[in-house]
MARVOTOR-658560 format. One record per residue (C-alpha): residue in three letters; y, x negated, z negated. Coordinates in pm, 1 decimal, decimal comma, m for minus. Example, Ala and Ser with C-alpha at 12.3 -4.5 7.8 and 13.67 -1.06 7.14 Angstrom:
2
r=ALA c2=m450,0 c1=m1230,0 c3=m780,0;
r=SER c2=m106,0 c1=m1367,0 c3=m714,0;
This chain:
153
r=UNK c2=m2706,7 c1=m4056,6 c3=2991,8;
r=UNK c2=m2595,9 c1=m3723,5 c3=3118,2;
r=UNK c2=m2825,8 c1=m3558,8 c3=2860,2;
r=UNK c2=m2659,6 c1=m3715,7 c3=2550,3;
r=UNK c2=m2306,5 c1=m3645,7 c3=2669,1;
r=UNK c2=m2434,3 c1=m3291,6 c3=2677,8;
r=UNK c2=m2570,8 c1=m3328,6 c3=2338,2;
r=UNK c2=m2248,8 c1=m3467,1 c3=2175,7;
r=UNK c2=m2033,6 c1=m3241,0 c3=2337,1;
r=UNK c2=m2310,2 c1=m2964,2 c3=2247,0;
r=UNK c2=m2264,2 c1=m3083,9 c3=1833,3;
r=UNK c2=m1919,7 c1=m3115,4 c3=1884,1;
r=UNK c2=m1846,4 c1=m2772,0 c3=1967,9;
r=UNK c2=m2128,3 c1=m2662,1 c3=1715,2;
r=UNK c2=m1931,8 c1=m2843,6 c3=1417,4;
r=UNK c2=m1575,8 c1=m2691,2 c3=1556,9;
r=UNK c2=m1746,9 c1=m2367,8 c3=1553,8;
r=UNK c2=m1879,5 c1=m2394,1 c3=1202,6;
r=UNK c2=m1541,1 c1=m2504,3 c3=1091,4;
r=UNK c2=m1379,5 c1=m2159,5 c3=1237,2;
r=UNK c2=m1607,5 c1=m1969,6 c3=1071,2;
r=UNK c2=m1535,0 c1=m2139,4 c3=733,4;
r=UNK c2=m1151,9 c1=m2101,4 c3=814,6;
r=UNK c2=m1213,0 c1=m1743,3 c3=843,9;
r=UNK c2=m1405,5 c1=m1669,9 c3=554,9;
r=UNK c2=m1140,3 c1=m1861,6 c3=373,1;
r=UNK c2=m906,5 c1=m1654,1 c3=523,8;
r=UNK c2=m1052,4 c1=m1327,5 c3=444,8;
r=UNK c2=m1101,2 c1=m1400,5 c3=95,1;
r=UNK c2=m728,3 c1=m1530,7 c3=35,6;
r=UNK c2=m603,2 c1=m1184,7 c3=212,6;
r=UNK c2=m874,6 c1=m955,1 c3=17,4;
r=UNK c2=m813,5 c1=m1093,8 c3=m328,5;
r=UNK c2=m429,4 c1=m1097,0 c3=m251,0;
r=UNK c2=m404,5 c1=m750,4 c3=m133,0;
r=UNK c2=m651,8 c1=m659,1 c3=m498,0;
r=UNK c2=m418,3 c1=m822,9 c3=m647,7;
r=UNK c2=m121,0 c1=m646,8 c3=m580,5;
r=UNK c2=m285,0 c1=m272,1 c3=m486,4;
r=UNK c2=m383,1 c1=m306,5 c3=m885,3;
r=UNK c2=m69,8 c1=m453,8 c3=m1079,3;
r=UNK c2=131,1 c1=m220,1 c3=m890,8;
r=UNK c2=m39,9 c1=100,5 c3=m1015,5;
r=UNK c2=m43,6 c1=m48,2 c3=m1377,0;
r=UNK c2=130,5 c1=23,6 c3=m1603,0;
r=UNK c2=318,5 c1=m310,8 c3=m1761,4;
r=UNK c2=494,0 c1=m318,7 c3=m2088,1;
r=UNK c2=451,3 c1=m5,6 c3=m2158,4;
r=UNK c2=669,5 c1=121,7 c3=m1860,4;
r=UNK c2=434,2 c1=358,1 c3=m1587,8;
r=UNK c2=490,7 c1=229,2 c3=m1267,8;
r=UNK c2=496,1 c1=552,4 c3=m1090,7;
r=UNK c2=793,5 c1=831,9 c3=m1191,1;
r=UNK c2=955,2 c1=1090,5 c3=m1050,2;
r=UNK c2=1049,1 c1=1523,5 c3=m1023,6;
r=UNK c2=1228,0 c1=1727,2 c3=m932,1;
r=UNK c2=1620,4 c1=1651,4 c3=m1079,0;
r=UNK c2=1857,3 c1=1889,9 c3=m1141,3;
r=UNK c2=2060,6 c1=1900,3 c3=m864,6;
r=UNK c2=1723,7 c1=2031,0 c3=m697,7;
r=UNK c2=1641,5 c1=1732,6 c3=m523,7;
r=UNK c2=1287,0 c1=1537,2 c3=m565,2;
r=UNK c2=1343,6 c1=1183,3 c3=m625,9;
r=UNK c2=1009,9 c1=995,6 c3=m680,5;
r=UNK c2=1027,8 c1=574,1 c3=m739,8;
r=UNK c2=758,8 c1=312,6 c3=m728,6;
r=UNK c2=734,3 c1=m14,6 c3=m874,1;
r=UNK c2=595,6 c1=m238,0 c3=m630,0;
r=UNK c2=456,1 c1=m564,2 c3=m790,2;
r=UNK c2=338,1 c1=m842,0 c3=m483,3;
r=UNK c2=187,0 c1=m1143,7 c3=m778,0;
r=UNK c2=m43,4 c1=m1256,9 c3=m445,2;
r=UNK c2=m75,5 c1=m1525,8 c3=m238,4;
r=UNK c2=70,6 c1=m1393,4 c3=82,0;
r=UNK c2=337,9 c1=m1202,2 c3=193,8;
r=UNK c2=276,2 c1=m784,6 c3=232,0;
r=UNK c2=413,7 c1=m512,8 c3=357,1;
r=UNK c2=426,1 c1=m173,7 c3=146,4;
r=UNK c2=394,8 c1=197,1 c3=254,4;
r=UNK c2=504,8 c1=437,4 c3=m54,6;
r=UNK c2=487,2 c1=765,7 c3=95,7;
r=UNK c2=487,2 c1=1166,5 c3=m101,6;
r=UNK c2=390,4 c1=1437,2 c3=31,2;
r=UNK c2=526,5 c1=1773,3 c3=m221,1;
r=UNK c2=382,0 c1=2118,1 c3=m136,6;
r=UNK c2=398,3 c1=2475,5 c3=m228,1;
r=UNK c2=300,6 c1=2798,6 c3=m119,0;
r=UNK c2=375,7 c1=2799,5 c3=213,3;
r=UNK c2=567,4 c1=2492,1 c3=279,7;
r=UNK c2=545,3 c1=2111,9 c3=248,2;
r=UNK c2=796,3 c1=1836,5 c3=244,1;
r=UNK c2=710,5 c1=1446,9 c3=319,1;
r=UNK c2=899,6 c1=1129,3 c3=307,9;
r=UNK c2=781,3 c1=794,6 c3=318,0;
r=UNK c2=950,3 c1=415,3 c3=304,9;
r=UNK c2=817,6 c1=58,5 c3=375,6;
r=UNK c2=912,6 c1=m231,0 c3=269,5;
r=UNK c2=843,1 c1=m602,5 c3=322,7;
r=UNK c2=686,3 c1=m740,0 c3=m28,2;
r=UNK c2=723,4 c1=m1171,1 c3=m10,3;
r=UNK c2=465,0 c1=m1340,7 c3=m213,5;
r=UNK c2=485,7 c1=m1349,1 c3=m582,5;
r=UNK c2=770,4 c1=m1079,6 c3=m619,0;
r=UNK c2=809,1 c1=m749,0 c3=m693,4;
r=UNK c2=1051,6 c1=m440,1 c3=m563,4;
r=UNK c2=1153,9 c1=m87,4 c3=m666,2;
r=UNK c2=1059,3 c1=173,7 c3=m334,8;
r=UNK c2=1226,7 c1=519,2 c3=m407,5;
r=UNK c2=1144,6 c1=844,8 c3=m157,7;
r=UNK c2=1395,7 c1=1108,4 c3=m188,4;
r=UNK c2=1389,5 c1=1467,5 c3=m74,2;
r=UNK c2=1620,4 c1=1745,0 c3=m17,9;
r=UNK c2=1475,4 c1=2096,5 c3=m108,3;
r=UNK c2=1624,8 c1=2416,6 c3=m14,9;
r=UNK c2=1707,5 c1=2729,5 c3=m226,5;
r=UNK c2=1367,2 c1=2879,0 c3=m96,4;
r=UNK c2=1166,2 c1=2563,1 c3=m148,7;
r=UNK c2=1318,9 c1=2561,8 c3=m523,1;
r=UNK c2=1234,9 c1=2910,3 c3=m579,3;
r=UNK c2=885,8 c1=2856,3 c3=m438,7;
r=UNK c2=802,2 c1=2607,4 c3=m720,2;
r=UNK c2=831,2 c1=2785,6 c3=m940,9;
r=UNK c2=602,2 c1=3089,5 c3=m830,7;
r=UNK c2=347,2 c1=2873,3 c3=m706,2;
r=UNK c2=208,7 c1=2547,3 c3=m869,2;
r=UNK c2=307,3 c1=2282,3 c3=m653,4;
r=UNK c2=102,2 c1=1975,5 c3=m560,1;
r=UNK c2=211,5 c1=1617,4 c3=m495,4;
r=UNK c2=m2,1 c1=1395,8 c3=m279,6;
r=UNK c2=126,2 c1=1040,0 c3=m343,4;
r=UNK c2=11,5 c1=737,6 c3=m98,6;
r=UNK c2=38,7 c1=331,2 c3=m136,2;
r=UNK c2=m47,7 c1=127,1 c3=93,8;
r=UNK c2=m50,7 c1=m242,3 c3=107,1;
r=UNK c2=m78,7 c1=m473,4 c3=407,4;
r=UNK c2=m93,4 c1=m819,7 c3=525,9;
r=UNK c2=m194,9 c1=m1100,0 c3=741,9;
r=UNK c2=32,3 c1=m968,2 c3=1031,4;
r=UNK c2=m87,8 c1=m594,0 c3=959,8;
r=UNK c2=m432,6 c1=m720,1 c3=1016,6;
r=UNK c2=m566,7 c1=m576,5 c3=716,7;
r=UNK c2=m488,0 c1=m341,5 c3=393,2;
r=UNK c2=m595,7 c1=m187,5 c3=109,0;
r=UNK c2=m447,5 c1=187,7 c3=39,3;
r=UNK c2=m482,8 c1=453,1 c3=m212,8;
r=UNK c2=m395,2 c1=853,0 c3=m203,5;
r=UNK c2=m382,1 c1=1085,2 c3=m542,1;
r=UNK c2=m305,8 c1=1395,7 c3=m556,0;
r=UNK c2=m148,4 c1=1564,0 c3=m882,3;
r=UNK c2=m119,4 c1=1947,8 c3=m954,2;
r=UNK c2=m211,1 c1=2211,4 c3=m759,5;
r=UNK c2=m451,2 c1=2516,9 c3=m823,6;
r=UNK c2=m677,2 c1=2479,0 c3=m1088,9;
């Protein structure tokens, strides 16, 4: 009699345990394909507008502006971060922002360069490193990707 109560409870937790591990495949395949999701309709282009712009304007400031597109199934949090450099200088700025499921939102990083920095740019040939990083399940897990554009050749 003792035996088979061990048994039962033995299948019991044996069936619960099964059932977690299902739950978390499910799980990781929801947060995968929802992070995919929006790490690749955010860096393409849609209608013809580039989701990525952004220079140096003229008041000598570099403004640089994301379009941040979240079509998955959970909520995320974006990183948008640059990261401009020349000759002997760099400058970085970075912002986050919380992305709710099946919308989309505008990030812009701005920088303020000096006279030096300015001048610099134009002796050197500067290069931008640009980062986006999306993340979800309570930070749990992301997908990211870094370019960089110029620099020597």
């Amino acid at each position: 009699m003792k035996s088979e109560k061990i048994r039962n409870t033995a299948r019991q937790l044996a069936k619960l345990a099964a059932l977690v591990q299902l739950l978390t495949y499910v799980i990781a395949a929801v947060t995968l394909l929802s992070l995919t999701i929006s790490l690749f309709t955010s860096l393409s282009p849609s209608d013809g507008v580039q989701p990525f712009t952004g220079g140096i304007l003229e008041s000598g400031d570099a403004k640089f502006t994301l379009n941040v597109k979240n079509p998955g199934f959970l909520d995320s949090q974006a990183r948008f971060g640059v990261r401009l450099s020349a000759g002997d200088w760099s400058i970085e700025a970075e912002k986050t922002a919380d992305i709710p499921a099946r919308m989309e939102r505008t990030m812009t990083v701005e920088m303020k360069l000096s006279e030096k920095q300015l001048a610099s740019l134009e002796r050197y040939k500067p290069v931008t490193s640009v980062t986006f990083e999306s993340r979800t399940l309570a930070n749990l897990s992301g997908v990211g990707v870094r370019a960089q554009i110029g620099g020597p050749a």
